[in-house]
PASEBA-1860 file (N, C-alpha, C; in nm, 3 decimals):
! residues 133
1> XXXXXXXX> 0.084/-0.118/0.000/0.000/0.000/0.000/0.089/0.125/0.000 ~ 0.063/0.229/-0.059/0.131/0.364/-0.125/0.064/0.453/-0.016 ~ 0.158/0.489/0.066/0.072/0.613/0.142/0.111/0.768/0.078 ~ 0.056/0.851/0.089/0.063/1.015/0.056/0.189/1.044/0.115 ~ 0.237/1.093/0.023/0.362/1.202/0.116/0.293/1.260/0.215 ~ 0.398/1.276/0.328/0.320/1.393/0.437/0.320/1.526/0.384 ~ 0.253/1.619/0.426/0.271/1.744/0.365/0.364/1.780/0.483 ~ 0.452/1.885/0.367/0.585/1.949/0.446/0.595/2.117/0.504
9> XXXXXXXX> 0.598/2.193/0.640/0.581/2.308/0.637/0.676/2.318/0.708 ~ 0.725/2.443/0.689/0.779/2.522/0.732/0.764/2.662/0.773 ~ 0.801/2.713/0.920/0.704/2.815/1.018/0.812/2.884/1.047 ~ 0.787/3.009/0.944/0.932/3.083/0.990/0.882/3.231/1.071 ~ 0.966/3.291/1.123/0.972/3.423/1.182/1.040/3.519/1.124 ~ 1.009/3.585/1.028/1.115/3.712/0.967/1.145/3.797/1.069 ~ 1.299/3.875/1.045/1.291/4.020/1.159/1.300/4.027/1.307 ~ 1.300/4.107/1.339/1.298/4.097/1.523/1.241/4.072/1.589
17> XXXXXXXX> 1.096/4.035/1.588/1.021/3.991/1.626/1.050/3.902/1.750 ~ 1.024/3.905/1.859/1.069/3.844/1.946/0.941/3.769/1.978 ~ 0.806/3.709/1.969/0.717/3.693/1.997/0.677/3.518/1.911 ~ 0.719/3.462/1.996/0.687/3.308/1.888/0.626/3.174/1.987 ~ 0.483/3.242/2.021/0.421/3.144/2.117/0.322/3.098/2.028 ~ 0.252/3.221/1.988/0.125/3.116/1.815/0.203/3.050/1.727 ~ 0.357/3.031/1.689/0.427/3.021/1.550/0.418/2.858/1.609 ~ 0.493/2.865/1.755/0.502/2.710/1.785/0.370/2.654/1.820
25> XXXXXXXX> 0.268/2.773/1.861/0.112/2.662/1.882/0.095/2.611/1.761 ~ 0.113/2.696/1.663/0.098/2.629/1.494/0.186/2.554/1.471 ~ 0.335/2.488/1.503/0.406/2.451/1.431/0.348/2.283/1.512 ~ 0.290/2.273/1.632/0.215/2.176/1.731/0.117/2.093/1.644 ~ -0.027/2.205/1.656/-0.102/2.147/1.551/-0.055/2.092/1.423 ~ 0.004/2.167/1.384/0.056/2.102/1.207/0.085/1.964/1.228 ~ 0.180/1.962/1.325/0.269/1.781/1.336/0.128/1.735/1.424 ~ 0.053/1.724/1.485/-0.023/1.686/1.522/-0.147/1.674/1.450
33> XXXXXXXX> -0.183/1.722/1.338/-0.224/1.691/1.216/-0.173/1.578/1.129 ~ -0.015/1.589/1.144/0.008/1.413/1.025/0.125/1.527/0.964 ~ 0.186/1.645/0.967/0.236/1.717/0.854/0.389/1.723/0.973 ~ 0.464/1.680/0.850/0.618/1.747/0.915/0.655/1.871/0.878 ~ 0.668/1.920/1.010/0.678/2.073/1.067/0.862/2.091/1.105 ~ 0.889/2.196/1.034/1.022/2.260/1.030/0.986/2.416/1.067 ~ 1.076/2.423/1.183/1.047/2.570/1.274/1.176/2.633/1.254 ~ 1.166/2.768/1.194/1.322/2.835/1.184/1.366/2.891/1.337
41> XXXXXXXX> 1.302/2.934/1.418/1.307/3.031/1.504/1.312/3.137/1.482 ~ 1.346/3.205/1.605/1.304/3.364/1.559/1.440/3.385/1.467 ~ 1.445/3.562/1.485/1.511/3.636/1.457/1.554/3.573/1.266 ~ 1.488/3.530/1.199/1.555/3.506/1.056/1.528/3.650/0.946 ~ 1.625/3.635/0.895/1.607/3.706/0.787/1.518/3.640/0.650 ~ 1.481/3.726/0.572/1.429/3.643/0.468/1.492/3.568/0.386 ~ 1.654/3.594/0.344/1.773/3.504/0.287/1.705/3.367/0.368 ~ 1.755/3.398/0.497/1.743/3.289/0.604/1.663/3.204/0.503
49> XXXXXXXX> 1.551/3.246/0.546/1.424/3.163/0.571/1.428/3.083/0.401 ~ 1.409/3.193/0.273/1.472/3.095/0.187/1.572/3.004/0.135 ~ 1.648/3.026/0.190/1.753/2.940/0.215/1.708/2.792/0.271 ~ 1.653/2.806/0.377/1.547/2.675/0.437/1.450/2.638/0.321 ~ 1.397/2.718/0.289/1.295/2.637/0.156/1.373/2.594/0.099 ~ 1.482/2.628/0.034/1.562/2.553/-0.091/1.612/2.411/-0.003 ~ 1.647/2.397/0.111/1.710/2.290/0.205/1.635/2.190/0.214 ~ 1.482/2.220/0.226/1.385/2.152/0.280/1.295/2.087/0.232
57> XXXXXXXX> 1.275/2.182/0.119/1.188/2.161/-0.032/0.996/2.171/0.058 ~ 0.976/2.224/0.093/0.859/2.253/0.195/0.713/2.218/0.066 ~ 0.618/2.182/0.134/0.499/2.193/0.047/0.456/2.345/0.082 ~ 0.495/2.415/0.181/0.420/2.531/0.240/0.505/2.612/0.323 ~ 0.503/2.696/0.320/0.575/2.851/0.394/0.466/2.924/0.487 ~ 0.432/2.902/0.635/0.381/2.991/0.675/0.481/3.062/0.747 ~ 0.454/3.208/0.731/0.505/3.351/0.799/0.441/3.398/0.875 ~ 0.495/3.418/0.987/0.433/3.473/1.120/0.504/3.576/1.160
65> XXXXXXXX> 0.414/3.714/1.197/0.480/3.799/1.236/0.381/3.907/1.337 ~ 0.418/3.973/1.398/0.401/4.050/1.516/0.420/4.181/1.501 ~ 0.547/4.184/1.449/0.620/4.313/1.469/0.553/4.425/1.398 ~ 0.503/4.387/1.317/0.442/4.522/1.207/0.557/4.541/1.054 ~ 0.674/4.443/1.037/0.726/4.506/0.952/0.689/4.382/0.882 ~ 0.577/4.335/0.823/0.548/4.240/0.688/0.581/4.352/0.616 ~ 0.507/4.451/0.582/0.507/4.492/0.421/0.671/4.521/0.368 ~ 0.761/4.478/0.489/0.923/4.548/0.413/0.988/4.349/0.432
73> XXXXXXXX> 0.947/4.280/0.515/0.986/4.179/0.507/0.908/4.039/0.434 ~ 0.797/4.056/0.434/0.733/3.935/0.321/0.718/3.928/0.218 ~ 0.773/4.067/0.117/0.804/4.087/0.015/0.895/4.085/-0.020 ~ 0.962/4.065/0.068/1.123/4.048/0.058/1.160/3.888/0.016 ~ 1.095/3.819/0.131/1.091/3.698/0.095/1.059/3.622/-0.041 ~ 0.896/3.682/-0.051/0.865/3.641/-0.195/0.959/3.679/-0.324 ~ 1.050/3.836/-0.339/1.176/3.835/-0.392/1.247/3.705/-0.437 ~ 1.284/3.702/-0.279/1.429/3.646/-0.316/1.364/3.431/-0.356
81> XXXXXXXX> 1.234/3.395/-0.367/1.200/3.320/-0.356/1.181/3.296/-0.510 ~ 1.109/3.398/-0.587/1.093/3.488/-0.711/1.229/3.453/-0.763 ~ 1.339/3.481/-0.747/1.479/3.464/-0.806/1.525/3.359/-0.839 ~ 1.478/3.298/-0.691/1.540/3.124/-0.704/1.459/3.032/-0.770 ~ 1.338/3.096/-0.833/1.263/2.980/-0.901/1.175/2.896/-0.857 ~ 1.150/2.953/-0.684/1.078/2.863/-0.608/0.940/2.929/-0.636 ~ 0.855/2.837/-0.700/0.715/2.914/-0.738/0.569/2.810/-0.697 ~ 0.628/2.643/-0.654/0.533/2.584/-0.622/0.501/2.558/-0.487
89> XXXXXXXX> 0.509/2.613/-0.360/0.493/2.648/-0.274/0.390/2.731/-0.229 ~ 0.296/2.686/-0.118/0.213/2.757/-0.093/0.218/2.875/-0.002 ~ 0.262/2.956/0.044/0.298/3.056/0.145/0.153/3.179/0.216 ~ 0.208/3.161/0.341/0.099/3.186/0.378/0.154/3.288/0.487 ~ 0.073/3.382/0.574/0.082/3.473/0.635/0.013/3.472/0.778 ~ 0.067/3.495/0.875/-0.004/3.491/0.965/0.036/3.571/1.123 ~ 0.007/3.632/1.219/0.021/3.723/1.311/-0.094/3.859/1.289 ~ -0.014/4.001/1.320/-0.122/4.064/1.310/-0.074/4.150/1.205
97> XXXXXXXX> -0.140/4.140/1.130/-0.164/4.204/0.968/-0.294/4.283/0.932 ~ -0.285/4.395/0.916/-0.458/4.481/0.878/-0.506/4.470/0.778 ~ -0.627/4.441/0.764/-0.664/4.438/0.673/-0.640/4.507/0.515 ~ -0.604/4.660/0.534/-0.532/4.722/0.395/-0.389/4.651/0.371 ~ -0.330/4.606/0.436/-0.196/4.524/0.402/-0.243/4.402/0.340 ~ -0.327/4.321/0.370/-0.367/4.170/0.272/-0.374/4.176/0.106 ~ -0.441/4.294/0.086/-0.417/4.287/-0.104/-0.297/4.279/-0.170 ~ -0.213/4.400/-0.131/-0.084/4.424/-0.177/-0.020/4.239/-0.134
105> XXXXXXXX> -0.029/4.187/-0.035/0.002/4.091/-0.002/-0.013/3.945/-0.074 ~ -0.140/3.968/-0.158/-0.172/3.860/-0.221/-0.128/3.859/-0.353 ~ -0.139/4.035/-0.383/-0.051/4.060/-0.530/0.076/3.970/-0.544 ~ 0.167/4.010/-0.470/0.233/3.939/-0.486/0.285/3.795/-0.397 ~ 0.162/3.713/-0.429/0.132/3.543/-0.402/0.164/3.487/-0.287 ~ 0.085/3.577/-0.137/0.081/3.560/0.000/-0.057/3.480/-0.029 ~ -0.129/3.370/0.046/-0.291/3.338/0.027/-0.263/3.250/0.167 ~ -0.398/3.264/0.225/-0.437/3.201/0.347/-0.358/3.343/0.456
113> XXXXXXXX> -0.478/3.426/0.483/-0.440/3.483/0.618/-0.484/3.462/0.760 ~ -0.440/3.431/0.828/-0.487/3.413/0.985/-0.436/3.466/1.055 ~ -0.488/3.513/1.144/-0.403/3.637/1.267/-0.482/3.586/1.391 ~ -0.416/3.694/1.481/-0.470/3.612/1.666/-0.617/3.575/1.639 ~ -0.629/3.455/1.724/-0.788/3.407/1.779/-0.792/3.320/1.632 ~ -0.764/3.286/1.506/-0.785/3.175/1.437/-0.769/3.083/1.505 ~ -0.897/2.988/1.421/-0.869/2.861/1.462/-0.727/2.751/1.423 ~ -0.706/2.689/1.490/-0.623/2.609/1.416/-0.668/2.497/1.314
121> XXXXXXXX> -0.784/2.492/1.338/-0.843/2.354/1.269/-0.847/2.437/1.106 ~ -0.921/2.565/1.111/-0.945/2.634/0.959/-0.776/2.632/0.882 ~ -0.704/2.649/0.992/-0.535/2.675/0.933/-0.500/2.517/0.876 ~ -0.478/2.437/0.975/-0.514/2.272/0.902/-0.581/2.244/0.736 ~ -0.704/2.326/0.782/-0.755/2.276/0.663/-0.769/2.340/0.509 ~ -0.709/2.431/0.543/-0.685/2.603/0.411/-0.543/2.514/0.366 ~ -0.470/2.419/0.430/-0.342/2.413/0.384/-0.337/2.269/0.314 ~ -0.460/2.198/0.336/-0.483/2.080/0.309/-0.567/2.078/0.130
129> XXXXX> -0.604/2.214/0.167/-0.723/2.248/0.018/-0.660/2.315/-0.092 ~ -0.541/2.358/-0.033/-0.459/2.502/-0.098/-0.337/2.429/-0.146 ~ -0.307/2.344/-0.150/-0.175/2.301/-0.168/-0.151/2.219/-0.313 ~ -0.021/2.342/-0.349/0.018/2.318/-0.519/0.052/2.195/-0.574 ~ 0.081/2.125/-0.483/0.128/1.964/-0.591/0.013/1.917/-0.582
END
C-alpha cells in the first residue's frame, strides 16, 4: 500500500520579532495533524528563511509575524524566492496584519491569512485544500 507524502511546512519568523508562542502553537497542531513541521526560530532574515525552503523543499511557507514590519519583510521573501525559481509552494501569512496590508500581499502570491484568535483547525484545513502539488 502507497501512502501520501506527508505534507511538508515550514514556520518561519522574519525580523525581530521576538514573539513566537502562536508560530510554535501552529508549528504543534501542524505535526499533530500528520504534517512534518520545520520551525526556523526567531530572529531570521528572509535570505534565512529561503535558504530553508531551498534545504527543505517545503509543500508550504507559513510567515508569522508581530512586529508590524510584513510589508518590508514578506516581500522580501517572496523576492528572493521569485529569483530562485521557487514558485510551487504555498505561502501563507499569519500574526497581526490589517486588513489594507492583505491585497498588496496577495498581489504578490501571500494566500491564506490568519491572525490572533484563528482557529487552528481552519489553518489545518486552508493548507490541506490550498496546496500546489
Amino acid at each position: 500500500m502507497v501512502q501520501d507524502k506527508k505534507i511538508r511546512v515550514i514556520v518561519g519568523k522574519p525580523g525581530l520579532d521576538g514573539h513566537d508562542r502562536g508560530a510554535k502553537v501552529l508549528a504543534r497542531a501542524l505535526r499533530d495533524a500528520g504534517m512534518e513541521v520545520i520551525y526556523t526560530g526567531l530572529h531570521q532574515t528572509p535570505a534565512q528563511i529561503v535558504e530553508t525552503v531551498i534545504q527543505e523543499d517545503p509543500d508550504v511557507l507559513c510567515l508569522s509575524i508581530l512586529s508590524g514590519a510584513h510589508n518590508e519583510l514578506f516581500p522580501r521573501v517572496m523576492q528572493i524566492m521569485k529569483e530562485k525559481g521557487i514558485n510551487d509552494v504555498l505561502v501563507m501569512a499569519g500574526g497581526v496584519i490589517p486588513d489594507d496590508d492583505v491585497p498588496p500581499l496577495k498581489a504578490i502570491g501571500f494566500e491564506g491569512f490568519f491572525g490572533p484568535g484563528s482557529k487552528l483547525q481552519d489553518i489545518i484545513d486552508y493548507i490541506k485544500t490550498h496546496l500546489k502539488r
